[in-house]
C-alpha positions as CSV (number, residue, x, y, z in Angstrom):
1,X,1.5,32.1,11.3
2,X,0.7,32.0,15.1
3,X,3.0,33.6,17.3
4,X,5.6,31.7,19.1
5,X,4.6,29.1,21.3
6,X,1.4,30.0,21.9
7,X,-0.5,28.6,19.0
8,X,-2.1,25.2,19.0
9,X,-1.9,22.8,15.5
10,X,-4.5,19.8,15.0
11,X,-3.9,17.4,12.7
12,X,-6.7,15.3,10.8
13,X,-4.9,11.8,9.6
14,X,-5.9,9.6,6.8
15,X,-4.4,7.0,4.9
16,X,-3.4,9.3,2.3
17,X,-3.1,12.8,3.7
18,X,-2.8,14.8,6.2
19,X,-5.0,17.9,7.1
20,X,-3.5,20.4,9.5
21,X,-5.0,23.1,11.5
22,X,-3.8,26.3,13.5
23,X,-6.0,28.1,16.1
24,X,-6.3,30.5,17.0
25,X,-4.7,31.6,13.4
26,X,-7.2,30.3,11.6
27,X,-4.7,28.8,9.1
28,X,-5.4,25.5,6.7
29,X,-2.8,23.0,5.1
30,X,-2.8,19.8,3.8
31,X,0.3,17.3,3.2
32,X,0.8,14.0,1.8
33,X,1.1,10.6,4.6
34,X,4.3,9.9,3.1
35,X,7.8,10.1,4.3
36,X,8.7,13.3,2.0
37,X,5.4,15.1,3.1
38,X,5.9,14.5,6.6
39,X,9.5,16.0,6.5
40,X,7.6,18.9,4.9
41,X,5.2,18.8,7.9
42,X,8.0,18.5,10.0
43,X,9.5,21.7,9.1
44,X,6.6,23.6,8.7
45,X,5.7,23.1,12.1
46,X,9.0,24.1,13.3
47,X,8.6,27.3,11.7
48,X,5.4,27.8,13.6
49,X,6.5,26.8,17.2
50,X,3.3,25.9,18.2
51,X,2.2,25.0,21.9
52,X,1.2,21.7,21.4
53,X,0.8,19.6,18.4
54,X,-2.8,17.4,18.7
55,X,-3.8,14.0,16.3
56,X,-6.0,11.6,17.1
57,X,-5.2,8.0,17.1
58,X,-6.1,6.3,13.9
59,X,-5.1,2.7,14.3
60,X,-1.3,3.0,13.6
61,X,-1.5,5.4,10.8
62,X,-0.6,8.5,13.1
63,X,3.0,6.6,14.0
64,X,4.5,8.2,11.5
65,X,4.1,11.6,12.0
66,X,3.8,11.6,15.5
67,X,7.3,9.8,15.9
68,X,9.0,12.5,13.1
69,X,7.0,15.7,14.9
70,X,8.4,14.6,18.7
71,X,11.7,13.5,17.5
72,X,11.9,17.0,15.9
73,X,11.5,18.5,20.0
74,X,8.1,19.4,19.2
75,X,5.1,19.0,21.9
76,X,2.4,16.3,20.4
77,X,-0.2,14.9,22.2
78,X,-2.2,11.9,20.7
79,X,-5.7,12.1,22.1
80,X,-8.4,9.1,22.1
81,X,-11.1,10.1,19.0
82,X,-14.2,9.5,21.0
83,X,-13.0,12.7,23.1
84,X,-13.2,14.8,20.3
85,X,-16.0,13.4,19.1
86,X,-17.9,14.4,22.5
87,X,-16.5,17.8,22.5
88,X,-17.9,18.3,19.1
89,X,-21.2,17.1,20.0
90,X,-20.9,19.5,23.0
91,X,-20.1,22.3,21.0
92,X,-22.8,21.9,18.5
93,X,-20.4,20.7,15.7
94,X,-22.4,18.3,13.3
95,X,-20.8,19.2,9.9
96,X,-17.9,16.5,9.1
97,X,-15.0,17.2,6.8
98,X,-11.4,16.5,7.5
99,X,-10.4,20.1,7.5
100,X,-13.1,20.8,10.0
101,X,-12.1,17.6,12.2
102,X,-8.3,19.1,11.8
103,X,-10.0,22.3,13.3
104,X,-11.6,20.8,15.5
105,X,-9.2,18.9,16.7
106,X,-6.9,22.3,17.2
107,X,-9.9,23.1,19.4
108,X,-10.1,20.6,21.4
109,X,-6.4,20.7,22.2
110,X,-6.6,24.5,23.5
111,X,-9.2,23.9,25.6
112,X,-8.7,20.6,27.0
113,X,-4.3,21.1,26.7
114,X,-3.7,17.2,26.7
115,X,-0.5,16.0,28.3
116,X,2.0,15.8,25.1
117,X,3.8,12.0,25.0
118,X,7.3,11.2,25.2
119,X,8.8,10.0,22.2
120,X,9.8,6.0,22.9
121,X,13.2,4.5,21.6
122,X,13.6,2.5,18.8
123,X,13.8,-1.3,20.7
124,X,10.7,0.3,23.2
125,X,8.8,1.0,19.4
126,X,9.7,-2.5,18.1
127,X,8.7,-4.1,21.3
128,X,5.0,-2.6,21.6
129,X,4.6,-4.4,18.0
130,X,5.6,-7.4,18.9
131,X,2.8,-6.8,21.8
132,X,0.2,-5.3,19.8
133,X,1.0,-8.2,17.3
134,X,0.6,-11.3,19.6
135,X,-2.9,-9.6,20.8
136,X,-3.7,-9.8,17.2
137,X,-2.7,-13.3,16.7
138,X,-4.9,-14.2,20.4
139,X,-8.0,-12.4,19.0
140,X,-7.9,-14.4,16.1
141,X,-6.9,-17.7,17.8
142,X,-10.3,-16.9,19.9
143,X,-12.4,-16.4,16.7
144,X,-10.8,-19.6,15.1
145,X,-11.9,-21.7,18.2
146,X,-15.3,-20.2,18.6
147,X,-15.5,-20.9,14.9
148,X,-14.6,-24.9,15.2
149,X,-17.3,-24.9,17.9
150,X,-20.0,-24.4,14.9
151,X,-18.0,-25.9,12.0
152,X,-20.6,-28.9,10.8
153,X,-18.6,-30.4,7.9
154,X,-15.3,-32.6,8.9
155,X,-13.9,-30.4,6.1
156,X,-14.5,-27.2,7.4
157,X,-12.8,-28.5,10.8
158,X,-9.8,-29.9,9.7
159,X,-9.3,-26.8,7.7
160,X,-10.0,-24.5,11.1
161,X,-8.1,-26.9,13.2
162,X,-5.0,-26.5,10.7
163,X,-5.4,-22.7,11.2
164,X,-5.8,-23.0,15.4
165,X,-2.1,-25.3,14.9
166,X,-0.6,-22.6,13.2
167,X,-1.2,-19.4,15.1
168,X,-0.9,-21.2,18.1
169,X,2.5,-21.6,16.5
170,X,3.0,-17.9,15.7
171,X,1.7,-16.8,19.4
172,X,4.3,-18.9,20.8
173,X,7.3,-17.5,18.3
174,X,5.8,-14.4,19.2
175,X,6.3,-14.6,22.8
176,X,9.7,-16.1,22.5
177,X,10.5,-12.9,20.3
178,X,9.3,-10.8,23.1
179,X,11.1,-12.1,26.0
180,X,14.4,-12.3,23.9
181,X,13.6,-8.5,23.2
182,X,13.5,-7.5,27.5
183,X,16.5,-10.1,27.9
184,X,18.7,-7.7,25.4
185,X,17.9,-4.7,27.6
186,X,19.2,-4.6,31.8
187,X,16.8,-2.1,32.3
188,X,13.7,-4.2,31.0
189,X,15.1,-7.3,32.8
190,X,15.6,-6.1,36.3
191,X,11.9,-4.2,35.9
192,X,10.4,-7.8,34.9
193,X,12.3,-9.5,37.3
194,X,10.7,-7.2,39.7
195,X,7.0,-7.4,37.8
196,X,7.2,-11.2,38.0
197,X,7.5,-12.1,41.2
198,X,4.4,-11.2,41.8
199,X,1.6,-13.7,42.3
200,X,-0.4,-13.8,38.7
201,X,1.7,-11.4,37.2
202,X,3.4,-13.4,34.0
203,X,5.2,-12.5,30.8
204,X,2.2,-10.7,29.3
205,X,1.2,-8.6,31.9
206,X,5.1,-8.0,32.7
207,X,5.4,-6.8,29.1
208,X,2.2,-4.8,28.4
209,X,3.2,-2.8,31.6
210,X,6.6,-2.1,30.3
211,X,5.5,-1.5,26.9
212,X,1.9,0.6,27.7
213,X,2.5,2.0,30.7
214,X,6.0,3.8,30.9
215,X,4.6,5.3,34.0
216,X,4.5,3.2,36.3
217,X,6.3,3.6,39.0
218,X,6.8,7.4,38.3
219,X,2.8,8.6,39.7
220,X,1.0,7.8,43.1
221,X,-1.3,5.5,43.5
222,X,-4.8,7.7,42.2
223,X,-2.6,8.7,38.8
224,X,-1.9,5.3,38.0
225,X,-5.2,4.1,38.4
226,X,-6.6,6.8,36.9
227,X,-4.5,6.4,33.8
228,X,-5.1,2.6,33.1
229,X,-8.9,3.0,34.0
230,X,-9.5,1.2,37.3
231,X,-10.1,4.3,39.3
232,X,-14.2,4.7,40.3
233,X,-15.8,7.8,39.1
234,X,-18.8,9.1,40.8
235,X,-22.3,8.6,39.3
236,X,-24.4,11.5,41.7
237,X,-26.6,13.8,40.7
238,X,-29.3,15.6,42.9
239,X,-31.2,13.1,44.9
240,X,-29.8,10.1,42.6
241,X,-26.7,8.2,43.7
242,X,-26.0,6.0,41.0
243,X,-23.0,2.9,41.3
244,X,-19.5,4.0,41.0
245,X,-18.0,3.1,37.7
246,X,-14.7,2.8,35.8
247,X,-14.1,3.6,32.4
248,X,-11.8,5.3,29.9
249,X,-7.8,4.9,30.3
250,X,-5.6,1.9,28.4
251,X,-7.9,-0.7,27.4
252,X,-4.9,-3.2,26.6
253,X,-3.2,-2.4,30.0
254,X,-6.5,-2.9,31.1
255,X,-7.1,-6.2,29.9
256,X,-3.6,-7.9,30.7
257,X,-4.2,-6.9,34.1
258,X,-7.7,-8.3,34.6
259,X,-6.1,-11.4,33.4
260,X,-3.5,-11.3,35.9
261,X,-5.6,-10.3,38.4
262,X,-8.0,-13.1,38.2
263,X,-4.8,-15.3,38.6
264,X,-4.0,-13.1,41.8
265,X,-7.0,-13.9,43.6
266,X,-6.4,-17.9,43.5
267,X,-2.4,-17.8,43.9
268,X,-1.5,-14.5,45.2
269,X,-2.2,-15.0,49.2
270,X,-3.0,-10.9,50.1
271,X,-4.8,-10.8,46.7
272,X,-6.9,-13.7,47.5
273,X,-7.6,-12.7,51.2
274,X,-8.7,-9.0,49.6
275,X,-11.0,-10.4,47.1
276,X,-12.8,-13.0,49.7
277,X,-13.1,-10.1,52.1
278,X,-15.0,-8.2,49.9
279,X,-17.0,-10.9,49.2
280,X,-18.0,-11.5,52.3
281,X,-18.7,-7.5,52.7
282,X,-22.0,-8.5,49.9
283,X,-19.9,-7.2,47.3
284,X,-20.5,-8.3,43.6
285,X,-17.9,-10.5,42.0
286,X,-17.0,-7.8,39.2
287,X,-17.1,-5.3,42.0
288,X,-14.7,-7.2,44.1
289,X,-12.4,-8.2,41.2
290,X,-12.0,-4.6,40.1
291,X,-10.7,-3.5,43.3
292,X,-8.2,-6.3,43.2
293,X,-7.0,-4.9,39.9
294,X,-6.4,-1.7,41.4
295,X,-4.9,-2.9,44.5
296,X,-1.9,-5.4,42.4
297,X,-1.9,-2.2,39.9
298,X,-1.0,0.2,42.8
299,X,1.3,-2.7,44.8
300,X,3.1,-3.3,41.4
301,X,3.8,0.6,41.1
302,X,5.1,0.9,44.5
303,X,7.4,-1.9,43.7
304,X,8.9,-0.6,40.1
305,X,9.0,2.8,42.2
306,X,11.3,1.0,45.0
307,X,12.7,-1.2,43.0
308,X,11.7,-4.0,45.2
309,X,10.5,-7.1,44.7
310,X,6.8,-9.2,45.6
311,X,6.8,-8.3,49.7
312,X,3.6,-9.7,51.3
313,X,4.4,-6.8,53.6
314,X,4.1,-4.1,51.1
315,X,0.9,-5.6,49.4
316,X,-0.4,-4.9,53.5
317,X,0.9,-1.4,53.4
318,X,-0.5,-0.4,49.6
């Protein structure tokens, strides 16, 4: 076993199993993705006292685990896979088993140390499904419609039609589900309230940021951005000064905002006057737009910070 708190376990998670990890111990397990063997995970890991529990995000199938391990006042980080893919590949690691990717992973986590999560409540838990469910529902709504734009046969329409009636149905019972959810809870309400009156920000964008992005309102200004994916990051080497670039952070946050934001430029006044003025600086629509989504991202922290609502003054100030 590794000594006490200073060992780091990384956890490989399938459907069925999960493989587990210990560096620098060296040590191997395996237990079952199933209620019973992630109690037994659960207190073997207790036993160890590791540093920081590591998994990588699997599409839902780490929930499990990952809620019983932090409940159980245990460190665990959940860490996007492409990162450990890229350490791997920096390492020299080509071989692929899930033991290895559980070393790996126990790797990767003591030499990058990700930030551990904190474990969300119950009606927080039940509301990022209703979220991550209606952006199911709109992705296929989209395909549906793009679908109908092809269908030849007056069968095939109807039939795609029908389908477009009913999950526009579901999306909207959906929605209704999620603002009923944030009217049960003052806290949600009074930090929608204060999301909302904001020029282009609506119901979605309200409740992806109280849903995705707990922090808000808790970092500065470069933290935030940095952590939805709207901040630049150089692209300079030697003589070469390549165009500033964003990329990484939460891709849903990410989305919802560029949404709202594209709103913002038409009906939110400082928005709107930021966005022409870059235009008229040469810069490129995207370019332009993408500052806009950091500037409402960074007003919209200042305000939930504050706990103040839409001031054109503090949009001027941001």
């Amino acid at each position: 076993m590794p000594s006490s708190k200073t060992g780091i376990i990384g956890i490989d998670v399938s459907k069925a199993q999960l493989d587990v990890a210990v560096v620098p111990a060296g040590e191997t397990t395996q237990f079952a993705n199933t209620d019973v063997g992630i109690e037994e995970l659960v207190a073997w890991a207790q036993t160890c006292q590791p540093q920081l529990i590591v998994l990588e995000a699997t599409g839902g199938l780490e929930l499990l685990a990952t809620g019983r391990l932090t409940a159980s006042g245990l460190a665990v980080a959940v860490v996007n896979p492409r990162q450990v893919r890229d350490f791997a590949k920096a390492t020299g690691r080509l071989a692929k088993t899930d033991r290895i990717d559980a070393q790996l992973i126990a790797q990767f986590g003591e030499a990058i140390k990700p930030v551990p999560r904190t474990l969300k409540d119950e009606a927080t838990q039940q509301l990022s499904a209703l979220l991550v469910r209606r952006r199911q529902l709109v992705d296929m709504l989209t395909a549906e419609k793009n679908r109908l734009s092809r269908a030849l046969q007056s069968r095939i329409q109807k039939d795609v039609q029908q389908h477009i009636a009913w999950l526009e149905k579901r999306i909207a019972k959906t929605e209704k589900e999620l603002g009923a959810a944030i009217k049960a809870s003052p806290i949600w309400r009074v930090k929608e309230e204060i999301l909302t009156s904001a020029g282009g920000v609506g119901p979605v964008l309200a409740t992806t940021l109280l849903c995705r992005l707990p922090e808000l309102g808790g970092l500065n200004r470069r933290q935030i951005s940095a952590l939805v994916g709207v901040c630049p990051f150089n692209r300079d080497s030697g003589t070469m000064r390549g165009k500033r670039s964003i990329f990484g952070g939460r891709a849903d946050v990410r989305a919802a905002l560029y949404m709202s934001t594209l709103a913002a430029t038409r009906f939110n006044p400082p928005i709107k006057l930021f966005y022409d003025r870059l235009i008229r600086a040469g810069k490129l629509p995207k370019v332009a737009l993408t500052a806009c989504m950091r500037k409402l991202l960074t007003i919209l922290n200042a305000m939930v910070k504050h706990q103040q609502k839409w001031d054109p003054q503090l949009s001027q100030s941001t």
